[in-house]
C-alpha positions as CSV (number, residue, x, y, z in Angstrom):
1,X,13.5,13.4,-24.5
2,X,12.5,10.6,-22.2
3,X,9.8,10.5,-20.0
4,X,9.3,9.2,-16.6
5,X,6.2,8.0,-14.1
6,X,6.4,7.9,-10.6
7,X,4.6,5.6,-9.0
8,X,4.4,7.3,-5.2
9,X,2.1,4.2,-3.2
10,X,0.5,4.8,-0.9
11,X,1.0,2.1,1.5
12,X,-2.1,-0.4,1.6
13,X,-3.2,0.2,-1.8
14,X,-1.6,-3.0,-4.0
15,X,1.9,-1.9,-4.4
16,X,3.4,-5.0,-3.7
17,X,1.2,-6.5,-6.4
18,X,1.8,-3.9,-9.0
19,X,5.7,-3.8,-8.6
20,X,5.4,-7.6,-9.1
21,X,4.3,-7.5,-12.2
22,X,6.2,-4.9,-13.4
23,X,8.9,-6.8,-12.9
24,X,7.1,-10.1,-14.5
25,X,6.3,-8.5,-17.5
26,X,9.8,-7.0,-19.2
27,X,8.4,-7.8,-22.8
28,X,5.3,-6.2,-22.2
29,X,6.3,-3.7,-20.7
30,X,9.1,-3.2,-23.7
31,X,6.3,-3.7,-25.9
32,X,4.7,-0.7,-24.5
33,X,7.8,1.8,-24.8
34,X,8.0,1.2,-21.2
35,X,11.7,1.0,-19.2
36,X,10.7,-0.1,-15.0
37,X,14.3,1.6,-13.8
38,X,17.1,-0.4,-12.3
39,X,18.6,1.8,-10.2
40,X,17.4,2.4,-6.8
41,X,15.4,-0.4,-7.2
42,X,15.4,-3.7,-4.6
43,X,13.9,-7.2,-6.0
44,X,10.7,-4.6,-6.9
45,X,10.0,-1.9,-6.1
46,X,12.7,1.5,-5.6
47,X,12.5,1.6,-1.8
48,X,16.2,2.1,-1.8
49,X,15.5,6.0,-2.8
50,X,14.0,6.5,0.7
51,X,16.4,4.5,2.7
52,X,19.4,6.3,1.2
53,X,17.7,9.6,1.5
54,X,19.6,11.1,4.3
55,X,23.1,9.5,3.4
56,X,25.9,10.5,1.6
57,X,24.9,7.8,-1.5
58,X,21.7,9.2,-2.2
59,X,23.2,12.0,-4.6
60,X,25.4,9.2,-6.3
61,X,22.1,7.0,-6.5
62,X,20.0,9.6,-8.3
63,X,22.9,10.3,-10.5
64,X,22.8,6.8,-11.8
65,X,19.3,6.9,-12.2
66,X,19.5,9.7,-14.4
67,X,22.0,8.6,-16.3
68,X,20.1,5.4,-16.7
69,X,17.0,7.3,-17.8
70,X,18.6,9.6,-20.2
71,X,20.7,6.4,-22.1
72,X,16.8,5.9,-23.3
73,X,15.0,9.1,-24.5
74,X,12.6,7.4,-26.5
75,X,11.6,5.4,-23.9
76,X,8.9,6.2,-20.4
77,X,10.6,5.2,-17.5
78,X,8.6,4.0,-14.2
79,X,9.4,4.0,-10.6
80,X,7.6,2.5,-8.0
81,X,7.6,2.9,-4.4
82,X,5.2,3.5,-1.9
83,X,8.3,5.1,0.6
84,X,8.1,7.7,-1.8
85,X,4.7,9.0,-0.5
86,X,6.2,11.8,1.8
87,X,6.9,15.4,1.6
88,X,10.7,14.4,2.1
89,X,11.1,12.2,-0.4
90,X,9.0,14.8,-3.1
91,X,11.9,17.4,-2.1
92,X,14.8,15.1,-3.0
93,X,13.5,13.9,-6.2
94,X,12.3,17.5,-7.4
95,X,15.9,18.6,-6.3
96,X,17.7,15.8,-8.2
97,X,15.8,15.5,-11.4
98,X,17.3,17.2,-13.9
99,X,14.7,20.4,-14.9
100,X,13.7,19.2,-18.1
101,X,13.1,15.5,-17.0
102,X,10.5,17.0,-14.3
103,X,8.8,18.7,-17.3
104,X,8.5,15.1,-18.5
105,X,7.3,13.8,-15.5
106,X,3.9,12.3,-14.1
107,X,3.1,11.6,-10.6
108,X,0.5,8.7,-9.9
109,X,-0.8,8.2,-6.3
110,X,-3.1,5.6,-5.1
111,X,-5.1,6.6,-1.5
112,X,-7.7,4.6,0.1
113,X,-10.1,5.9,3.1
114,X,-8.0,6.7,6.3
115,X,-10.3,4.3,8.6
116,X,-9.9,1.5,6.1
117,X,-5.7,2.4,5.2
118,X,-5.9,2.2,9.5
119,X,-6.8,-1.0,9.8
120,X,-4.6,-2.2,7.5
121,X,-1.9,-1.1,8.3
122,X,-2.2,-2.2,12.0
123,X,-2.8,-5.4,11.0
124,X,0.2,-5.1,9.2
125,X,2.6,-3.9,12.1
126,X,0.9,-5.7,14.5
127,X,1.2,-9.4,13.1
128,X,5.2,-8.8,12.9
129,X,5.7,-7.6,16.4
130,X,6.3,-3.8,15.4
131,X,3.7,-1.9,17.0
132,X,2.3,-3.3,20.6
133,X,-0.6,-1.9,21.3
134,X,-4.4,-2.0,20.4
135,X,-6.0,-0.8,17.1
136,X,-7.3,2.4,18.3
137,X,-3.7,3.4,20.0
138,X,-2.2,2.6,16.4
139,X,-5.1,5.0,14.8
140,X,-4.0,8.2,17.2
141,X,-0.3,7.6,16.6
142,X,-0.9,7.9,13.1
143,X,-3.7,10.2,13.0
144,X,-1.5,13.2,11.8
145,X,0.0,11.5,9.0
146,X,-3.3,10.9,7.1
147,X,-3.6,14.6,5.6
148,X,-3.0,13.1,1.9
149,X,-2.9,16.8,1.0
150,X,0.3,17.6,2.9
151,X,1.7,14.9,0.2
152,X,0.4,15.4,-2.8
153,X,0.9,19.4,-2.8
154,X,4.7,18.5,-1.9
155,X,4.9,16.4,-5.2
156,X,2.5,18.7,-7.1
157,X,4.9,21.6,-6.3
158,X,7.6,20.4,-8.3
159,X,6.3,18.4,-11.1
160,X,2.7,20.8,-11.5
161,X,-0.6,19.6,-10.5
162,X,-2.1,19.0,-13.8
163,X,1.1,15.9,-13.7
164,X,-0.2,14.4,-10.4
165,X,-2.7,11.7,-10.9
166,X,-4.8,10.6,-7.7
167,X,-7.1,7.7,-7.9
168,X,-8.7,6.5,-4.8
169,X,-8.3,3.1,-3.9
170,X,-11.8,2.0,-4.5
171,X,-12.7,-1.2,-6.7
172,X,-15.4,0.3,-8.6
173,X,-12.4,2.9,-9.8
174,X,-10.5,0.4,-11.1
175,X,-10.3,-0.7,-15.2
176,X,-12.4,-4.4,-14.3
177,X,-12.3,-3.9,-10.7
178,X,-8.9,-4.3,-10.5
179,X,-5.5,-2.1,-9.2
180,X,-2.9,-3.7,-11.4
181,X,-5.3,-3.3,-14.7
182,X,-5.9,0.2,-13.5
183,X,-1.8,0.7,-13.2
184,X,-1.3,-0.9,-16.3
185,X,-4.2,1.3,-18.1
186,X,-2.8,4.0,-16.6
187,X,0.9,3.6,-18.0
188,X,-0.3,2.9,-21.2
189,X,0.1,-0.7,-21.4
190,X,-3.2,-2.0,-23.7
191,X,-1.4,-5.6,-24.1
192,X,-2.6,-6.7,-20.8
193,X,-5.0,-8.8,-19.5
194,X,-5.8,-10.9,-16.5
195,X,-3.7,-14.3,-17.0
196,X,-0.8,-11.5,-16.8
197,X,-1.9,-11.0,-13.3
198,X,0.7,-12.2,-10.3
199,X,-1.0,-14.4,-7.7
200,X,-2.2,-11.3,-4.7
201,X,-1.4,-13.6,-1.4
202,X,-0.6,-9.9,-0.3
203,X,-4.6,-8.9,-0.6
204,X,-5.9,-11.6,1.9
205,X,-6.6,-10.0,5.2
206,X,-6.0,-11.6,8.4
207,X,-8.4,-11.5,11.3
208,X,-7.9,-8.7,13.9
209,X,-7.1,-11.7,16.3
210,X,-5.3,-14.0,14.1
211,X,-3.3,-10.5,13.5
212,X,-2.3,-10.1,17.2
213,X,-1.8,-13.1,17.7
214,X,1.0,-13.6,15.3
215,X,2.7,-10.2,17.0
216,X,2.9,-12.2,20.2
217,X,4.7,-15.1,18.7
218,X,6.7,-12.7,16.9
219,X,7.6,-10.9,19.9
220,X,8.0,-14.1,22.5
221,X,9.7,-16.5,19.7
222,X,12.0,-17.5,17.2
223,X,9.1,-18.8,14.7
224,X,9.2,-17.2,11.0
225,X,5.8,-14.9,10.8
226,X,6.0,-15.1,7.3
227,X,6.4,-18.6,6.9
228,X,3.3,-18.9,9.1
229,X,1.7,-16.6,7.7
230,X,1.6,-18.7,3.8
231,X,0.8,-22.0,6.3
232,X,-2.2,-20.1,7.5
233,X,-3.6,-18.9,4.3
234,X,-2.3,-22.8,2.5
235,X,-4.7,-24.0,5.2
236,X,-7.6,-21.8,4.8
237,X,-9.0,-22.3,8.2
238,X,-12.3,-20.9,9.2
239,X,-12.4,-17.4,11.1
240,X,-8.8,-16.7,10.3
241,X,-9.6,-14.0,7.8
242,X,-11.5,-11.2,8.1
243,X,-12.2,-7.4,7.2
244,X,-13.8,-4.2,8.8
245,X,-13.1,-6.0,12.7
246,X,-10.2,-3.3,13.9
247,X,-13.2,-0.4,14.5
248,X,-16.4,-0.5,15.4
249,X,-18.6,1.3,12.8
250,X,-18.9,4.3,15.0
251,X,-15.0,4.6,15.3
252,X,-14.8,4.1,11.1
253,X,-17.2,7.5,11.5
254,X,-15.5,9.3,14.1
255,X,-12.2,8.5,12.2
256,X,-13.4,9.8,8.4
257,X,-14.9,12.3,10.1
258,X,-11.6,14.4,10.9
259,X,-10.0,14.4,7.4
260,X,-13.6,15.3,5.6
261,X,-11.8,18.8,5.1
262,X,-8.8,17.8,3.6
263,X,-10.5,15.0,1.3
264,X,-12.5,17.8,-0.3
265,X,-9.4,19.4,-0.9
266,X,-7.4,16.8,-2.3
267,X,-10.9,16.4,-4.5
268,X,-11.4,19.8,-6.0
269,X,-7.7,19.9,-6.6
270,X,-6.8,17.0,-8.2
271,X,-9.9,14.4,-8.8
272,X,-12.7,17.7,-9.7
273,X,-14.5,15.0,-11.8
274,X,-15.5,12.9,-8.9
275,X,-18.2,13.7,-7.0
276,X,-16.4,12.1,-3.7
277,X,-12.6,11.3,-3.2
278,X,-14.5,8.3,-1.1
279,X,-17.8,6.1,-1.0
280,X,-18.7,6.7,2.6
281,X,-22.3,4.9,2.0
282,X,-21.4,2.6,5.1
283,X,-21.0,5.5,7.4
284,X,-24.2,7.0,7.1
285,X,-27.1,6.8,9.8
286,X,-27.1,5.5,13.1
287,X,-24.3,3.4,13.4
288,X,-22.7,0.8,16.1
289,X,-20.5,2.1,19.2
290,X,-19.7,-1.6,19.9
291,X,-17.2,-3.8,18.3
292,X,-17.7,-7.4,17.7
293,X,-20.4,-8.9,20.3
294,X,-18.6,-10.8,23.1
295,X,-20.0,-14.5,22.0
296,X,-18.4,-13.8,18.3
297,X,-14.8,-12.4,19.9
298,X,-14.7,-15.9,22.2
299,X,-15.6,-17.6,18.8
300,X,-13.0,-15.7,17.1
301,X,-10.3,-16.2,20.0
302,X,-11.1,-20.3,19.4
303,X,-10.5,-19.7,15.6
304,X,-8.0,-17.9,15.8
305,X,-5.7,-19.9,18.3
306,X,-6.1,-23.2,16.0
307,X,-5.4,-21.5,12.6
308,X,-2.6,-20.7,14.2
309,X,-1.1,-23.4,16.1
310,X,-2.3,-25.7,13.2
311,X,0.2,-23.6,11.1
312,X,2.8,-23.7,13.6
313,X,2.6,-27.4,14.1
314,X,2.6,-27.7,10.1
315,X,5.4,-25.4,9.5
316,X,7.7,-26.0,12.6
317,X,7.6,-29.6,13.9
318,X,10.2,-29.0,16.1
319,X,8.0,-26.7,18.3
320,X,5.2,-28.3,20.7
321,X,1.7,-27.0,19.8
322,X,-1.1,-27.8,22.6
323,X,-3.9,-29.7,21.4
Protein backbone atom coordinates (compact mmCIF):
# COMPACT_ATOMS: atom_id res chain seq x y z
CA UNK A 1 0.00 0.00 0.00
CA UNK A 2 1.66 3.31 -0.82
CA UNK A 3 1.80 6.12 1.26
CA UNK A 4 1.63 9.80 0.72
CA UNK A 5 2.74 13.33 2.56
CA UNK A 6 1.18 16.37 1.99
CA UNK A 7 3.03 19.16 2.27
CA UNK A 8 0.13 22.04 2.76
CA UNK A 9 2.69 25.54 3.08
CA UNK A 10 1.82 27.85 4.52
CA UNK A 11 2.74 30.76 2.47
CA UNK A 12 5.95 32.67 3.93
CA UNK A 13 7.36 29.68 5.63
CA UNK A 14 10.34 28.35 2.90
CA UNK A 15 8.16 26.54 0.41
CA UNK A 16 9.77 27.81 -2.39
CA UNK A 17 13.05 26.56 -0.91
CA UNK A 18 11.84 23.19 0.11
CA UNK A 19 10.09 22.29 -3.28
CA UNK A 20 13.48 23.24 -4.87
CA UNK A 21 15.19 20.72 -3.45
CA UNK A 22 12.80 18.22 -3.77
CA UNK A 23 13.11 18.48 -7.10
CA UNK A 24 17.17 18.73 -6.92
CA UNK A 25 17.50 15.72 -5.09
CA UNK A 26 15.64 12.67 -7.22
CA UNK A 27 18.37 10.19 -6.04
CA UNK A 28 18.08 11.14 -2.68
CA UNK A 29 15.04 11.29 -2.42
CA UNK A 30 14.79 7.60 -4.33
CA UNK A 31 17.31 6.61 -1.90
CA UNK A 32 14.84 7.41 0.83
CA UNK A 33 11.74 5.36 -0.60
CA UNK A 34 10.63 8.67 -1.49
CA UNK A 35 8.47 9.41 -5.04
CA UNK A 36 7.89 13.83 -5.21
CA UNK A 37 4.61 13.29 -7.59
CA UNK A 38 4.44 14.42 -11.22
CA UNK A 39 1.15 15.15 -11.59
CA UNK A 40 -0.31 18.32 -10.66
CA UNK A 41 2.81 19.51 -10.27
CA UNK A 42 4.38 22.99 -12.08
CA UNK A 43 8.45 23.37 -12.39
CA UNK A 44 7.97 22.61 -8.20
CA UNK A 45 5.69 22.59 -6.41
CA UNK A 46 1.74 21.12 -7.18
CA UNK A 47 0.03 24.59 -7.34
CA UNK A 48 -1.83 23.29 -10.28
CA UNK A 49 -4.25 21.29 -7.78
CA UNK A 50 -5.61 24.70 -6.56
CA UNK A 51 -5.76 26.43 -9.84
CA UNK A 52 -7.79 23.60 -11.42
CA UNK A 53 -9.94 23.24 -8.37
CA UNK A 54 -13.11 24.72 -9.63
CA UNK A 55 -12.82 23.40 -13.37
CA UNK A 56 -13.86 20.59 -15.06
CA UNK A 57 -10.00 19.06 -15.16
CA UNK A 58 -9.57 18.90 -11.68
CA UNK A 59 -11.36 15.34 -11.35
CA UNK A 60 -9.23 14.09 -14.38
CA UNK A 61 -6.08 15.62 -12.55
CA UNK A 62 -6.52 13.84 -9.28
CA UNK A 63 -7.31 10.71 -11.17
CA UNK A 64 -3.87 10.84 -12.71
CA UNK A 65 -2.36 11.44 -9.61
CA UNK A 66 -3.80 8.47 -8.08
CA UNK A 67 -3.06 6.35 -10.62
CA UNK A 68 0.43 7.70 -10.50
CA UNK A 69 0.65 6.98 -6.74
CA UNK A 70 -0.85 3.59 -6.78
CA UNK A 71 1.75 2.36 -9.96
CA UNK A 72 4.26 2.62 -6.69
CA UNK A 73 2.90 0.97 -3.46
CA UNK A 74 6.09 0.49 -1.92
CA UNK A 75 6.97 3.83 -2.37
CA UNK A 76 5.87 7.51 0.02
CA UNK A 77 4.69 9.82 -2.27
CA UNK A 78 5.08 13.83 -1.45
CA UNK A 79 3.19 16.77 -2.52
CA UNK A 80 3.89 20.18 -2.01
CA UNK A 81 2.03 23.27 -2.17
CA UNK A 82 1.41 26.02 -0.12
CA UNK A 83 -2.13 26.80 -2.29
CA UNK A 84 -3.13 23.79 -0.63
CA UNK A 85 -3.46 25.58 2.82
CA UNK A 86 -7.29 26.19 2.70
CA UNK A 87 -10.41 24.62 3.79
CA UNK A 88 -11.29 24.27 -0.09
CA UNK A 89 -8.60 22.69 -1.22
CA UNK A 90 -8.71 20.00 2.24
CA UNK A 91 -12.39 19.18 0.87
CA UNK A 92 -11.30 18.29 -2.73
CA UNK A 93 -8.37 16.16 -1.84
CA UNK A 94 -10.32 14.26 1.10
CA UNK A 95 -13.07 13.84 -1.60
CA UNK A 96 -10.72 12.50 -4.30
CA UNK A 97 -8.33 10.35 -2.50
CA UNK A 98 -9.20 7.04 -2.63
CA UNK A 99 -10.29 5.88 1.22
CA UNK A 100 -7.54 3.77 1.90
CA UNK A 101 -4.82 6.09 0.51
CA UNK A 102 -6.15 8.79 3.15
CA UNK A 103 -5.57 6.06 5.82
CA UNK A 104 -2.06 6.32 4.49
CA UNK A 105 -1.77 9.80 4.52
CA UNK A 106 0.18 12.53 6.61
CA UNK A 107 -0.46 16.18 6.61
CA UNK A 108 2.53 18.53 7.36
CA UNK A 109 1.93 22.26 7.82
CA UNK A 110 4.46 24.91 8.47
CA UNK A 111 2.85 28.40 10.26
CA UNK A 112 4.80 31.26 11.40
CA UNK A 113 3.39 34.27 13.80
CA UNK A 114 0.48 36.19 12.03
CA UNK A 115 2.34 39.82 12.63
CA UNK A 116 5.52 38.31 11.16
CA UNK A 117 3.54 36.00 8.08
CA UNK A 118 1.93 40.00 7.69
CA UNK A 119 4.69 41.59 6.92
CA UNK A 120 5.84 39.23 4.62
CA UNK A 121 3.55 38.82 2.74
CA UNK A 122 2.91 42.51 2.10
CA UNK A 123 6.16 42.90 1.18
CA UNK A 124 5.54 40.29 -1.16
CA UNK A 125 2.33 41.79 -2.97
CA UNK A 126 3.42 44.98 -2.64
CA UNK A 127 6.90 44.86 -4.48
CA UNK A 128 4.96 43.36 -7.64
CA UNK A 129 2.22 45.92 -7.89
CA UNK A 130 -0.61 43.63 -6.51
CA UNK A 131 -1.82 45.13 -3.48
CA UNK A 132 -1.76 49.25 -3.35
CA UNK A 133 -2.00 50.33 -0.21
CA UNK A 134 -0.06 50.67 3.11
CA UNK A 135 1.09 47.78 5.51
CA UNK A 136 -1.58 48.15 8.03
CA UNK A 137 -4.50 48.24 5.14
CA UNK A 138 -2.90 44.86 3.85
CA UNK A 139 -2.98 43.53 7.76
CA UNK A 140 -7.02 44.25 8.11
CA UNK A 141 -7.72 42.79 4.64
CA UNK A 142 -6.25 39.73 5.68
CA UNK A 143 -6.97 39.77 9.19
CA UNK A 144 -9.70 36.98 8.87
CA UNK A 145 -7.75 34.65 7.07
CA UNK A 146 -5.10 34.07 9.85
CA UNK A 147 -7.36 31.60 12.05
CA UNK A 148 -4.78 28.63 11.23
CA UNK A 149 -7.37 26.57 13.07
CA UNK A 150 -10.10 27.04 10.44
CA UNK A 151 -7.31 25.10 8.24
CA UNK A 152 -5.92 22.68 9.88
CA UNK A 153 -9.29 21.14 11.41
CA UNK A 154 -10.51 21.08 7.62
CA UNK A 155 -7.48 18.82 6.76
CA UNK A 156 -7.49 17.07 10.14
CA UNK A 157 -11.14 16.11 9.39
CA UNK A 158 -10.35 13.92 6.67
CA UNK A 159 -7.07 12.47 7.19
CA UNK A 160 -7.39 12.42 11.45
CA UNK A 161 -5.55 14.63 13.67
CA UNK A 162 -3.06 12.36 15.01
CA UNK A 163 -1.82 12.50 10.76
CA UNK A 164 -1.58 16.42 10.85
CA UNK A 165 1.91 17.58 11.74
CA UNK A 166 2.19 21.45 12.63
CA UNK A 167 5.49 22.93 13.29
CA UNK A 168 5.74 26.58 13.79
CA UNK A 169 7.99 28.40 11.63
CA UNK A 170 10.57 29.26 14.26
CA UNK A 171 14.37 28.65 13.68
CA UNK A 172 15.09 27.23 17.02
CA UNK A 173 12.31 24.39 15.81
CA UNK A 174 14.11 23.51 13.04
CA UNK A 175 16.75 20.15 12.85
CA UNK A 176 20.21 22.84 12.76
CA UNK A 177 18.11 25.85 12.50
CA UNK A 178 17.06 25.17 9.27
CA UNK A 179 13.35 24.55 7.33
CA UNK A 180 14.57 22.39 4.56
CA UNK A 181 16.63 20.02 7.20
CA UNK A 182 13.50 20.05 9.25
CA UNK A 183 11.40 18.90 5.89
CA UNK A 184 13.85 16.52 4.99
CA UNK A 185 13.95 15.02 8.81
CA UNK A 186 10.61 15.10 8.75
CA UNK A 187 10.10 12.84 5.51
CA UNK A 188 12.47 10.65 6.53
CA UNK A 189 15.38 11.53 4.44
CA UNK A 190 18.68 10.88 6.96
CA UNK A 191 21.06 11.25 3.72
CA UNK A 192 20.96 14.87 3.85
CA UNK A 193 23.13 17.46 4.75
CA UNK A 194 23.79 21.07 4.12
CA UNK A 195 25.92 21.09 0.74
CA UNK A 196 22.42 19.54 -0.48
CA UNK A 197 20.97 22.81 0.32
CA UNK A 198 19.60 25.16 -2.86
CA UNK A 199 20.93 28.66 -2.74
CA UNK A 200 17.54 30.65 -0.47
CA UNK A 201 17.71 34.13 -2.68
CA UNK A 202 13.84 33.63 -1.69
CA UNK A 203 14.79 34.23 2.34
CA UNK A 204 16.39 37.83 1.79
CA UNK A 205 13.93 40.41 2.90
CA UNK A 206 13.59 43.57 1.28
CA UNK A 207 13.20 46.91 3.03
CA UNK A 208 9.60 48.11 3.63
CA UNK A 209 10.68 51.07 1.28
CA UNK A 210 12.80 49.27 -1.17
CA UNK A 211 9.38 47.01 -1.20
CA UNK A 212 7.07 49.86 -2.22
CA UNK A 213 9.11 51.23 -4.18
CA UNK A 214 9.45 48.37 -6.62
CA UNK A 215 5.26 48.26 -6.58
CA UNK A 216 5.39 51.72 -8.06
CA UNK A 217 7.66 50.78 -10.91
CA UNK A 218 5.75 47.81 -11.30
CA UNK A 219 2.66 49.60 -11.57
CA UNK A 220 3.95 52.89 -13.76
CA UNK A 221 6.43 50.70 -16.08
CA UNK A 222 7.46 48.09 -18.22
CA UNK A 223 10.72 47.17 -16.09
CA UNK A 224 10.98 43.24 -14.97
CA UNK A 225 10.51 43.29 -10.90
CA UNK A 226 12.16 40.17 -10.75
CA UNK A 227 15.06 40.90 -12.75
CA UNK A 228 15.55 43.89 -10.52
CA UNK A 229 14.89 42.33 -7.81
CA UNK A 230 18.30 39.58 -8.32
CA UNK A 231 20.17 43.20 -9.52
CA UNK A 232 19.34 44.51 -6.11
CA UNK A 233 20.29 41.66 -3.96
CA UNK A 234 23.79 40.98 -6.78
CA UNK A 235 24.53 44.51 -5.58
CA UNK A 236 24.02 44.32 -1.89
CA UNK A 237 23.56 47.91 -1.32
CA UNK A 238 23.19 49.34 2.10
CA UNK A 239 19.57 49.91 3.67
CA UNK A 240 18.04 47.84 0.99
CA UNK A 241 17.23 44.94 3.21
CA UNK A 242 15.53 44.84 6.21
CA UNK A 243 13.14 42.97 8.73
CA UNK A 244 10.46 43.82 11.49
CA UNK A 245 10.01 47.73 9.57
CA UNK A 246 6.08 47.03 8.28
CA UNK A 247 4.65 47.47 12.19
CA UNK A 248 5.68 49.29 14.79
CA UNK A 249 6.23 47.05 17.87
CA UNK A 250 2.94 48.10 19.39
CA UNK A 251 1.06 47.08 16.08
CA UNK A 252 3.21 43.37 16.17
CA UNK A 253 1.22 43.30 19.85
CA UNK A 254 -2.08 44.52 18.92
CA UNK A 255 -1.86 42.10 15.89
CA UNK A 256 -0.85 38.70 18.01
CA UNK A 257 -2.92 39.79 20.32
CA UNK A 258 -6.30 38.79 18.32
CA UNK A 259 -5.43 35.17 17.38
CA UNK A 260 -3.94 34.35 21.07
CA UNK A 261 -7.25 32.21 21.26
CA UNK A 262 -6.98 30.34 18.38
CA UNK A 263 -3.07 29.72 18.77
CA UNK A 264 -3.83 27.93 22.03
CA UNK A 265 -6.09 25.98 20.13
CA UNK A 266 -4.20 24.94 17.35
CA UNK A 267 -1.48 24.14 20.43
CA UNK A 268 -3.43 21.85 22.63
CA UNK A 269 -4.67 20.14 19.53
CA UNK A 270 -1.99 19.48 17.57
CA UNK A 271 1.57 20.75 19.03
CA UNK A 272 0.46 19.61 23.18
CA UNK A 273 4.24 19.19 23.64
CA UNK A 274 5.05 22.80 23.16
CA UNK A 275 4.62 25.03 25.73
CA UNK A 276 3.77 27.98 23.08
CA UNK A 277 2.75 27.55 19.29
CA UNK A 278 4.96 31.05 19.23
CA UNK A 279 8.01 32.77 21.03
CA UNK A 280 6.32 36.12 21.67
CA UNK A 281 9.46 37.30 24.06
CA UNK A 282 9.66 40.51 21.80
CA UNK A 283 6.12 41.51 22.59
CA UNK A 284 6.29 41.70 26.17
CA UNK A 285 6.42 45.08 28.31
CA UNK A 286 6.00 48.42 27.28
CA UNK A 287 6.46 48.56 23.82
CA UNK A 288 6.79 51.37 20.81
CA UNK A 289 3.54 53.06 19.27
CA UNK A 290 5.85 54.68 16.69
CA UNK A 291 7.39 53.19 13.59
CA UNK A 292 10.71 54.03 12.37
CA UNK A 293 11.92 57.71 13.69
CA UNK A 294 11.52 60.25 10.97
CA UNK A 295 15.52 60.90 10.44
CA UNK A 296 15.95 56.95 9.76
CA UNK A 297 12.76 56.79 7.21
CA UNK A 298 14.47 59.94 5.17
CA UNK A 299 17.69 57.76 5.53
CA UNK A 300 15.86 54.81 4.32
CA UNK A 301 13.94 56.79 1.41
CA UNK A 302 17.87 57.88 0.19
CA UNK A 303 18.81 54.07 0.45
CA UNK A 304 16.21 52.90 -0.94
CA UNK A 305 15.90 55.14 -4.21
CA UNK A 306 19.72 54.34 -5.19
CA UNK A 307 19.57 50.50 -4.61
CA UNK A 308 17.09 50.87 -6.78
CA UNK A 309 17.84 53.00 -9.58
CA UNK A 310 21.40 51.52 -9.35
CA UNK A 311 19.67 48.21 -10.22
CA UNK A 312 17.63 49.68 -12.82
CA UNK A 313 20.54 51.40 -14.56
CA UNK A 314 22.46 47.91 -14.19
CA UNK A 315 19.78 45.80 -15.43
CA UNK A 316 17.95 48.07 -18.12
CA UNK A 317 20.39 50.49 -19.86
CA UNK A 318 17.88 51.48 -22.15
CA UNK A 319 16.02 53.32 -19.33
CA UNK A 320 17.28 56.83 -17.96
CA UNK A 321 18.04 56.65 -14.12
CA UNK A 322 18.56 60.27 -12.45
CA UNK A 323 21.74 60.69 -10.81
Amino acid sequence: MPKLIIHIGSQKTGSTSIQTFLTQQPDKMDDAGLSYVKAGRGPAAHNKLAFKRDSDQFPVLMKRLVAEIEAKPNKTHVISAEMLFTPRMASSMIEYLPDDLRQNTKIIAYIRRQDKFLEAMYKQVVKTGRFKGTAQEYAMKRESALMYSKVLDAWAKGFGTENVRVQPYERKNFLEGDVILDMASQLGMTNVTREDLPEKFSNITLSREVSEMLGVISNTTDINIAELIRVIIRNNPEGAFYSGDSYSPLERREIADKYTADNEYVRTTYRPDLPSLFETSDLQGDLASEGIPAEEQVLRLKQAQRAVFDAIGSSHKSVCVPD
